[in-house]
N, C-alpha and C positions, 0 to 999 in steps of 0.2 A: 578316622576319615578313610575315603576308599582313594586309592593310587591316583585315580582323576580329578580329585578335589583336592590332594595334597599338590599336584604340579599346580592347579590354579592359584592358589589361597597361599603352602606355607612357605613363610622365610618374610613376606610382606607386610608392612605395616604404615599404610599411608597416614597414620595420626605422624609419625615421625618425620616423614615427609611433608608436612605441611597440605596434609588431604591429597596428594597425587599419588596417582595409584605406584605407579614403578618406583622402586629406588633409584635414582640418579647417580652416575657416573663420579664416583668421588676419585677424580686424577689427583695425584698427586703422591710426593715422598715425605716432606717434611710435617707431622705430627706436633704440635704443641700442648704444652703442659701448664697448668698458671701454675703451680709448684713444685718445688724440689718433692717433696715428701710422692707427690701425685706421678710425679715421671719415676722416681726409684720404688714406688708400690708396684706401677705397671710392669716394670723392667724385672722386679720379682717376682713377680707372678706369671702362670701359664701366658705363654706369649702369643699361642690363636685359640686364645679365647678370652684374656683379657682387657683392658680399654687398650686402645692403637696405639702403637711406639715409633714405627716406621713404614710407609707405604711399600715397603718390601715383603715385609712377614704379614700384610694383611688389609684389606681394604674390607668395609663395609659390604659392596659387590662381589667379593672374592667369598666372605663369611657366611652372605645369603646365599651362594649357589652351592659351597662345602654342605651346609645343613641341608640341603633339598636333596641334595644326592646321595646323601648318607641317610636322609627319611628313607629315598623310595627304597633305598637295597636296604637296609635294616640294620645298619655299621653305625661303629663307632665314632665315624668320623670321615672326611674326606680331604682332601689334597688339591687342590686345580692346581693346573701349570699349561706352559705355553701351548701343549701340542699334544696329541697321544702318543707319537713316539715319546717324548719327553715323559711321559706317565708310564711307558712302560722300561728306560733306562729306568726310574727310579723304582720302580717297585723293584728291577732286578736289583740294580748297584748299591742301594742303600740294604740292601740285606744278607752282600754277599761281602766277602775278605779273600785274601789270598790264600790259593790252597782250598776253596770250595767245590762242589762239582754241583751243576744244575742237569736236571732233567726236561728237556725242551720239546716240546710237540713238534712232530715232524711238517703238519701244515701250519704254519702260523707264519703271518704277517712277514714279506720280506725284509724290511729293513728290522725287524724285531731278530731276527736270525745274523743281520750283518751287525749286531749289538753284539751278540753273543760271539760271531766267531772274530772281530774285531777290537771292542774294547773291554769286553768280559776279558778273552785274553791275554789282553796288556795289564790289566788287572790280577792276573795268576788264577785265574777261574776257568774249568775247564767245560764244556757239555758234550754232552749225549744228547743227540735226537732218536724219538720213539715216534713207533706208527699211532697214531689218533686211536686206533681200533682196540689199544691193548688192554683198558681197564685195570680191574685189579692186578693183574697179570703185570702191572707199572714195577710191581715192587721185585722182582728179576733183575732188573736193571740198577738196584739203589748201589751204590759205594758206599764207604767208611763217609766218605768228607760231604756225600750228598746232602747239600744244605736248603735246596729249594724244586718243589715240581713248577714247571709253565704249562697252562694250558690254554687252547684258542676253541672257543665252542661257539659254534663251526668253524671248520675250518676255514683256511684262505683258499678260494679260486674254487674246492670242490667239497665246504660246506658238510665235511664230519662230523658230527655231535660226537661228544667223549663223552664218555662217563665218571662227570663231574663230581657225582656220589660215592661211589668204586675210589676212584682216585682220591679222593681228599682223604678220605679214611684211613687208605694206607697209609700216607703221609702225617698223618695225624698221629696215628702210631708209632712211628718211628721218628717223632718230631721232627719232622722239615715239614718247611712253607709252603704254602700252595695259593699261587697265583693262578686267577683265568684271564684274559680277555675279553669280554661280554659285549663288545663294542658293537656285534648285528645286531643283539637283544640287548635295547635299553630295559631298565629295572621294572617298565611294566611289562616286559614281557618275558622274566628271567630274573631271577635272583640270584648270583650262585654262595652267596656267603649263606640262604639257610640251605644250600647244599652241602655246605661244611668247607669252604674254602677261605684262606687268610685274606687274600686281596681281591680283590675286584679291580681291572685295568679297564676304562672307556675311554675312546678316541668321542669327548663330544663335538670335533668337529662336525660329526657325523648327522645323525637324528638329531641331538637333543639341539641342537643350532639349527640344524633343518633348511639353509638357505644357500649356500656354499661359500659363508662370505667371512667364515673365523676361522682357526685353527688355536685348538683346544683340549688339553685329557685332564683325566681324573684317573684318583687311585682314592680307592673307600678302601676301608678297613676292618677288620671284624672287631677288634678291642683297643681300646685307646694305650695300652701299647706297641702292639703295633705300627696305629697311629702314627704315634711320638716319633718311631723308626722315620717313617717316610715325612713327614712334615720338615723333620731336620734337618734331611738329607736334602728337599727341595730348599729351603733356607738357604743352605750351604753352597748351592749351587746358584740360587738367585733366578730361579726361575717360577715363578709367582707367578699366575696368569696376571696379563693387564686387566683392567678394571671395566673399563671399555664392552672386551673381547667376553666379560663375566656380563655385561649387560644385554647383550646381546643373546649369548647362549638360553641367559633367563628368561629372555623374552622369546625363544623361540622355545623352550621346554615348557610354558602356559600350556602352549597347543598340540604337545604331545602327541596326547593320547587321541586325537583328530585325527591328525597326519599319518600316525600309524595305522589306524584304521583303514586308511585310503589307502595308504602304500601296501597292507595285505589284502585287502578286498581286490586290488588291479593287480598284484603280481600271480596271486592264485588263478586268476583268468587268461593271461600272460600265458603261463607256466602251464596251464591244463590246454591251449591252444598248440602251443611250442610241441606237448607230445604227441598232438595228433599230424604235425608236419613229416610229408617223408625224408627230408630232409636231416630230421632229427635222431640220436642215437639214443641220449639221454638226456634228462631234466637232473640237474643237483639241485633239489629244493624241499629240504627234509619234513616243509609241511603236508608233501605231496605223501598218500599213501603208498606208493611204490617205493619211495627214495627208502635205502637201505639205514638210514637212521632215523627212519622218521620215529617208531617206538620209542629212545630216548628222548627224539625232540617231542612226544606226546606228554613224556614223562617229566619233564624241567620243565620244558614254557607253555607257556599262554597264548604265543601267536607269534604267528612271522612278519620277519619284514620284507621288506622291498630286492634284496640281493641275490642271487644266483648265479647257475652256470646252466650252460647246455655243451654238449658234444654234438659233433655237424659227424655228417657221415663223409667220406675222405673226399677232397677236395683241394683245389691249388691254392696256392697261397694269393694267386693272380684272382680267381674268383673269391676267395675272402676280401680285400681289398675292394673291389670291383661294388659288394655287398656293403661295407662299410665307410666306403667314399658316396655313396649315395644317401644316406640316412637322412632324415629330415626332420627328425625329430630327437635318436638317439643320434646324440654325439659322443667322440671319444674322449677321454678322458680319466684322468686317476679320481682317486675319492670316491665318494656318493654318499646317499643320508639325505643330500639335497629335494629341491621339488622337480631337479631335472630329470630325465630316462637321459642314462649311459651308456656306452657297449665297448671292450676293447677284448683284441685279440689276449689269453694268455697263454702259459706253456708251462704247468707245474713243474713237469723235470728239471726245470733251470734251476729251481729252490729247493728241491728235495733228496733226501740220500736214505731217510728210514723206511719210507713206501712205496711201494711203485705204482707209478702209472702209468696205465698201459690204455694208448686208446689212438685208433687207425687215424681218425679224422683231427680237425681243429678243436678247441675249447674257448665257444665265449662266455666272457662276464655280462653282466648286464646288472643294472640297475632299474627299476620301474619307476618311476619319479606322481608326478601327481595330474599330468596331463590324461584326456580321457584314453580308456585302454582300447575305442574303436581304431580310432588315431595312431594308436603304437603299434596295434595290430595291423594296419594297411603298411605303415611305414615296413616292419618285419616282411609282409607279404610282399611287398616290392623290393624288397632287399635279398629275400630267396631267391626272385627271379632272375637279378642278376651275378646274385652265384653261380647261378644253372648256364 
């Protein structure tokens, strides 16, 4: 089946359901057995993926969105838990021990870096941040103890493509792990496991929920070893997505491949309006053919989504403010993925120490949500005006 027909179709089976199409919210902890023999079969057997033992290690809801997410990337298998940070402690901490050293991208995710330089840590794990830009050039940097690369493709705030290819390779080579982040590009728009990477980290608070109303990650995996790694580690930790927050995400991953669509057809318009303001210094938006990664991003994905940045030409912070307490349509705000348009002031240097940025004026984020792009476009234009 094509990536479109698997969001609609797999993991569903309304004969089981009693002819309704969604699987229903199965709450609950306690699991029964009518025999001894039937609960010590279950108990020895693979425990996510054989009949239920405990509403902890697995719901019905949990099992149908693991397999949909592991179709679209091509894995062995997947993991849901509470949140995407939680998907990305686990991909790190379950793979790492005392005395390891990780390899960290220098743009990635804030609170992903306060993991690392926090409870990595206290854990006896040491990292290194690298510039996004280095590719295979990765392996300069390896240690004796290097037990894992992290990579965020694109990056955070100013949207790097790495060379997801390049990198794994090395890694592969010299056996250590290799994590991405994939969380702008859902799996129809990016795959990185057939790019040769161990794990796969998605925030699906994001896209695949689409609404702004869960919080949710996944960790897919390239081999049910792997696998086994992080499932255990989440067990262990007790953080199992709800059941609920799994019914929801499914319901909002049906319409994927819709929503994406909408969200790259208005951000491209967005984005190609944005360079023509004078206002403007730069667009970060690698589908654009100027952006300086757009060639990798030609060469991994399939299509963008909704997220970027712009650089403003220099300007007071009193006029930024002035532009974004007016908005009418973008509001501020963290996240996105949602149906809403965003916009918040950021400031890479606050998170960085392996790359520099360098750039005269402000840096906003923005999100394009699913409202018409005439609409975001007047709201933008009235919001220059009182920058000015």
């Amino acid at each position: 089946m094509h990536i479109e027909t698997d969001l609609v179709h797999f993991g569903r089976d309304a004969e089981k359901q009693f002819g309704f199409v969604n699987t229903p919210a199965y709450r609950g902890s306690t699991v029964v057995h009518r025999t001894l023999a039937s609960l010590e079969a279950a108990m020895l057997a693979h425990p996510h993926s054989s009949d239920f033992i405990y509403g902890l290690l697995g719901t019905p809801n949990s099992r149908e969105l693991e397999g949909l997410l592991a179709q679209l990337d091509g894995g062995a298998g997947a993991v849901v838990v509470q949140s995407g940070l939680a998907a990305v402690h686990i991909a790190l901490a379950a793979n790492l021990s005392h005395g390891d050293h990780v390899l960290m991208v220098d743009t990635t995710y804030g609170p992903t870096r306060r993991i690392c330089d926090a409870v990595l840590t206290r854990m006896g794990v040491s990292t290194t941040y690298y510039n996004p830009s280095i590719g295979a050039d990765i392996a300069a940097h390896f240690q004796p103890n290097t037990k894992l690369i992290y990579m965020e493709s694109p990056g955070s705030l100013t949207f790097e493509v790495q060379d997801v290819r390049a990198i794994s390779e090395v890694a592969r080579a010299r056996g250590v792990l290799s994590v991405v982040d994939s969380t702008w590009a859902p799996a129809l728009y990016c795959k990185p496991l057939a790019l040769g990477v161990d794990y796969v980290v998605r925030a699906l608070t994001k896209y695949e929920g689409g609404s702004s109303d869960l919080l949710l990650g996944a960790v897919i995996a390239r081999t049910p070893e792997l696998l086994r790694t992080v499932k255990l580690y989440a067990d262990d930790l007790g953080s199992l997505a709800h059941p609920e927050d799994c019914v929801l995400c499914l319901r909002g991953m049906r319409s994927l491949a819709v929503r994406l669509q909408h969200h790259a057809t208005s951000t491209m318009t967005v984005a190609r309006w944005l360079q023509s303001r004078a206002e403007v210094v730069r667009v970060f938006y690698p589908a654009l053919e100027t952006d300086s990664s757009h060639a990798l991003w030609k060469r991994d994905f399939t299509g963008a989504t909704g997220l970027f940045s712009v650089e403003l030409r220099p300007t007071s912070r009193e006029g930024v403010a002035r532009m974004l307490d007016g908005m009418r349509y973008f509001r501020m705000g963290y996240s996105w993925g949602g149906y809403e348009s965003l916009m918040i002031l950021a400031d890479p240097n606050r998170v960085r120490t392996a790359s520099d940025w360098r750039a005269d004026g402000p840096l906003l984020r923005l999100h394009i949500g699913l409202e018409h792009t005439d609409d975001l476009i007047e709201d933008l234009s009235n919001g220059f005006a009182r920058l000015a």
